[in-house]
N, C-alpha and C positions, 0 to 999 in steps of 0.2 A: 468469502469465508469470513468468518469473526475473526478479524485479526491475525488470520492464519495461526492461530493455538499457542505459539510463544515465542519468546524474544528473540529467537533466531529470525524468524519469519514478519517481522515489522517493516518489509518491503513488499510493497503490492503491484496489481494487475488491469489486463485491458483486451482489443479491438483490430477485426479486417475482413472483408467483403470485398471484391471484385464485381461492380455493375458495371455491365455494356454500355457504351457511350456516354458513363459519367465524365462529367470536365472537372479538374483538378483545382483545388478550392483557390478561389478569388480574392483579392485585399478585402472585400467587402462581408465576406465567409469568415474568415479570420478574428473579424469584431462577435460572430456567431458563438466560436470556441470560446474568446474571452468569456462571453455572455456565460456560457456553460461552465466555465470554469468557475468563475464567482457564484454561481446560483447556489451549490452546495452549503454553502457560505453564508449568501446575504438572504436565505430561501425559510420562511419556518414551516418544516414539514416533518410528519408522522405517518411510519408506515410499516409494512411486514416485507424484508424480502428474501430469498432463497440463491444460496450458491450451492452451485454443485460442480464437482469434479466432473468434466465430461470424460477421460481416461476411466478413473475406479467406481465411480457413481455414488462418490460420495455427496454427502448433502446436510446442510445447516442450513436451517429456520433462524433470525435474527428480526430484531424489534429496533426501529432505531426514534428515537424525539429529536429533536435538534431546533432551536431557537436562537436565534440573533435579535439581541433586544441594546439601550444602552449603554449594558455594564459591558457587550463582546456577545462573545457564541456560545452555546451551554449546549450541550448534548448526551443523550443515552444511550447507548447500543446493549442489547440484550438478548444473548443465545436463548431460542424457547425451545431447543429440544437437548438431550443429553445433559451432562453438568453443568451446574452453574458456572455462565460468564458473564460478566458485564461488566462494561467501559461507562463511569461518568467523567467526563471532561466541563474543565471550564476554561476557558481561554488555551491559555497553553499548561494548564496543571492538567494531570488525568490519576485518577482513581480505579485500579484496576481489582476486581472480585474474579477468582478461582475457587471454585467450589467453596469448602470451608474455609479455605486459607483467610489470614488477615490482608487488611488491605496494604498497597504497596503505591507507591508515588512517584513516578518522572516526571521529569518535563517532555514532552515533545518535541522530537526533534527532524517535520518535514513530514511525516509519514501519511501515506495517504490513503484513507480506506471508502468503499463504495458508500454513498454515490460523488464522493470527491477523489475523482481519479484522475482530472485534469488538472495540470500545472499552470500558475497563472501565467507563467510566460511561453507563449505560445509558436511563437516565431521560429525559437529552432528548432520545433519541431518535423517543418517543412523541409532540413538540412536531408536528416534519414528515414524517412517517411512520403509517400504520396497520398494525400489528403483528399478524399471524395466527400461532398454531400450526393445520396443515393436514394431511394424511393423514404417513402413517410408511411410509420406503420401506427398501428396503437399498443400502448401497454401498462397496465392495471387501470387500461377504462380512460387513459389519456393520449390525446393526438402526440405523435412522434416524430421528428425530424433524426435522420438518420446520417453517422457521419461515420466515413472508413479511413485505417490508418495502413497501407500495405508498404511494409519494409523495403527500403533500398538495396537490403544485404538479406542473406540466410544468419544472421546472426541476432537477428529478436525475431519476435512472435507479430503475429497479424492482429490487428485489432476492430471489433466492429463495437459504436453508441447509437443508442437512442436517445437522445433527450429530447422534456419535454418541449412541443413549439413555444410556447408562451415564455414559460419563466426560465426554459435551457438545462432545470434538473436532470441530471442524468439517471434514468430510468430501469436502462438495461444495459448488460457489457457483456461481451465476449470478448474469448483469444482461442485462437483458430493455431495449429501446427500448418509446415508447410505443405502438409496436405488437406489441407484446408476442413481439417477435423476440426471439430470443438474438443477445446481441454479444459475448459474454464469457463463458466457465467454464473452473473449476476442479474437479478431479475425481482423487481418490484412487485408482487399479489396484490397489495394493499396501500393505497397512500393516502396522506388528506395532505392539502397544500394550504399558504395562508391564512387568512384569520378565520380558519376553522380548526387549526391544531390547538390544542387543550395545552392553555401556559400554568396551569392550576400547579404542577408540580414546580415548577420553577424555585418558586418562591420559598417550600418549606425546605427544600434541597439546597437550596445557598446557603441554611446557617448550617443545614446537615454538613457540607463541604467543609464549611467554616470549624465547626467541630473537630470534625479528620485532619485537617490541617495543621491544626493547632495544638491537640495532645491526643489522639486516640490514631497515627501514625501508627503502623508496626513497623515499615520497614521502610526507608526513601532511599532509592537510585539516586546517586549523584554522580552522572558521569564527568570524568577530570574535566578541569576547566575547558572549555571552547577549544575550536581550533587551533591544529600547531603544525610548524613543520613537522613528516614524518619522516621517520627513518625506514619505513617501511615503504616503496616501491614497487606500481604496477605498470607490468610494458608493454602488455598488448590488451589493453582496453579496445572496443569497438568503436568508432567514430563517433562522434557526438558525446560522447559519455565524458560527463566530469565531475570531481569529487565533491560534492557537497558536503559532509562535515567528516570528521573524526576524533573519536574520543576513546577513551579510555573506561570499558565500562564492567561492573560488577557485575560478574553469572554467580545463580546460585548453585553452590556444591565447586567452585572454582576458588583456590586458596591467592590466587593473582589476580588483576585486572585482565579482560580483555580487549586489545584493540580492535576498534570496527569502524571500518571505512566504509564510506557511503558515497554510489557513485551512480549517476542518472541521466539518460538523454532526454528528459524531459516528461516522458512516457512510460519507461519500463527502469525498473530499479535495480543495483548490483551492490550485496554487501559482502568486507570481506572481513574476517573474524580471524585475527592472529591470538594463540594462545601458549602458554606456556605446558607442555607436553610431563614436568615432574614428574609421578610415581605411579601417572594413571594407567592402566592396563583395559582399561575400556574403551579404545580409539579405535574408531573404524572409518577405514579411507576409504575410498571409492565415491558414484555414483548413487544419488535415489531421487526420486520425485514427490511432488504431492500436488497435482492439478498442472497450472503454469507455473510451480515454485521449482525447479533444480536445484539440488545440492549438492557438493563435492567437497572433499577432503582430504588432502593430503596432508603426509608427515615430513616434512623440511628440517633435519636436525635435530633441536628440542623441541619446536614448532609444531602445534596442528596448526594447518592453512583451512578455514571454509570458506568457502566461495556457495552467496545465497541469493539466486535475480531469478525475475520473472522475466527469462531468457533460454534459449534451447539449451540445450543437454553440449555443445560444442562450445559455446561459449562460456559457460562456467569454466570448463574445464581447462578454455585454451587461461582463460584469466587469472585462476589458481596455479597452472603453471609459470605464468610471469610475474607471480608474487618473490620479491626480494629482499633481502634486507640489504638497507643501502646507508645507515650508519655510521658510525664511527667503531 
């Protein structure tokens, strides 16, 4: 999906298939995944492709450029059906468009959207996960090597990839329920790969960035400085997951900062969103979904607690309950 719609939702998705008689990926398979994981990256391709909620049926058409040249990585992403969205990024700056709205500026921090849904480090993945390569299919017109990620626990989701043989792009993605429903895919219609992607906008679009950057800003996220010890405590994480960063960050219509922790097994992501509860009468706790994203919410005190992973409906929940404050 385009970034899953807003900044609660800047954690993404994946992959699982069960084949008879696959063997369980190789030291030599492993250099495969890296390959896949860098391709997003070091790969310049243009193309069209479609997520849909397999639960609601929902569905987003998106347009993505992406070029790795010199100066780093430059890319477009661009909703083509419904309101205007679209992501330009350049390295680790991004420029984000909502409909009218003015542009807005973060930095990046980790976040990983289709067709880069592999982490570069690859290794602990194999901790809570078993790792198949599984039959070879095609997809938008390209040969495909296919690889499964089936959970150790009932606590994440199943994952199946395609990418493609040659350059390891990741082509297509699903995430499967424990009943081996589809709740989620990604899926490439249309790509060009290498030096047949059209670098013509690049170049008027650097000073265009340059421009934004420099005085025609409306509004810049700066979230608090880098990482800190927190005073905030979580006790029942699922195995492998560990916190990648936490900051301190502006929502809009929010008169405080919110803290939001970021926590990952290398595949599936869990954020958790502490906020100051003040005067607001619009809180609502409970469960809800959208595709593979679960939400939950509760109220702690002054506290709303969210808990946001593309993870089952159990795990959020047992996670936002072991949310603590552990301070002074």
């Amino acid at each position: 999906m385009f970034q899953r719609s807003n900044a609660l939702l800047w954690v993404l998705s994946l992959i699982w298939w069960q084949s008879a008689g696959a063997d369980p990926l190789q030291n030599d398979e492993v250099d495969w995944l890296q390959t896949m994981a860098f391709a997003a990256h070091q790969t310049d391709y243009s193309g069209t492709f479609v997520y849909q909620d397999g639960m609601g049926g929902h569905v987003e058409v998106s347009r993505i450029t992406h070029i790795s040249d010199a100066d780093g990585e430059h890319e477009r992403l661009e909703g083509l059906n419904g309101s205007r969205r679209e992501i330009v990024s350049s390295n680790n700056q991004v420029w984000l468009f909502l409909g009218d709205r003015k542009v807005k500026v973060e930095k990046q921090h980790g976040e990983r959207t289709f067709p880069a849904l592999l982490p570069e480090q690859i290794s602990t993945l194999k901790e809570n996960y078993v790792i198949t390569q599984t039959e070879e299919d095609r997809v938008a017109g390209f040969h495909a090597h296919v690889v499964d990620f089936q959970p150790k626990d009932n606590l994440r989701y199943e994952h199946k990839m395609w990418a493609h043989s040659e350059s390891g792009l990741l082509l297509k993605a699903v995430v499967l329920d424990e009943r081996s429903r589809v709740i989620e895919q990604y899926a490439f219609t249309q790509l060009t790969l290498g030096g047949h992607v059209d670098h013509s906008w690049i170049e008027p679009n650097k000073a265009h960035l340059s421009a934004l950057k420099n005085n025609q800003v409306a509004s810049q996220v700066k979230p608090a400085d880098a990482v800190k010890a927190s005073d905030w405590q979580v006790d029942s994480l699922p195995s492998g997951f560990k916190k990648i960063t936490e900051i301190c960050r502006p929502m809009r219509d929010r008169k405080t900062p919110v803290t939001h922790l970021v926590f990952s097994d290398g595949l599936a992501g869990i954020s958790v969103f502490i906020e100051d509860l003040g005067d607001r009468v619009d809180v609502n706790s409970g469960l809800s979904s959208q595709g593979a994203i679960q939400i939950y919410s509760r109220v702690s005190g002054d506290k709303l607690i969210t808990v946001v992973g593309e993870v089952p409906p159990r795990t959020v929940i047992q996670v936002a309950e072991s949310v603590r404050y552990a301070g002074q």
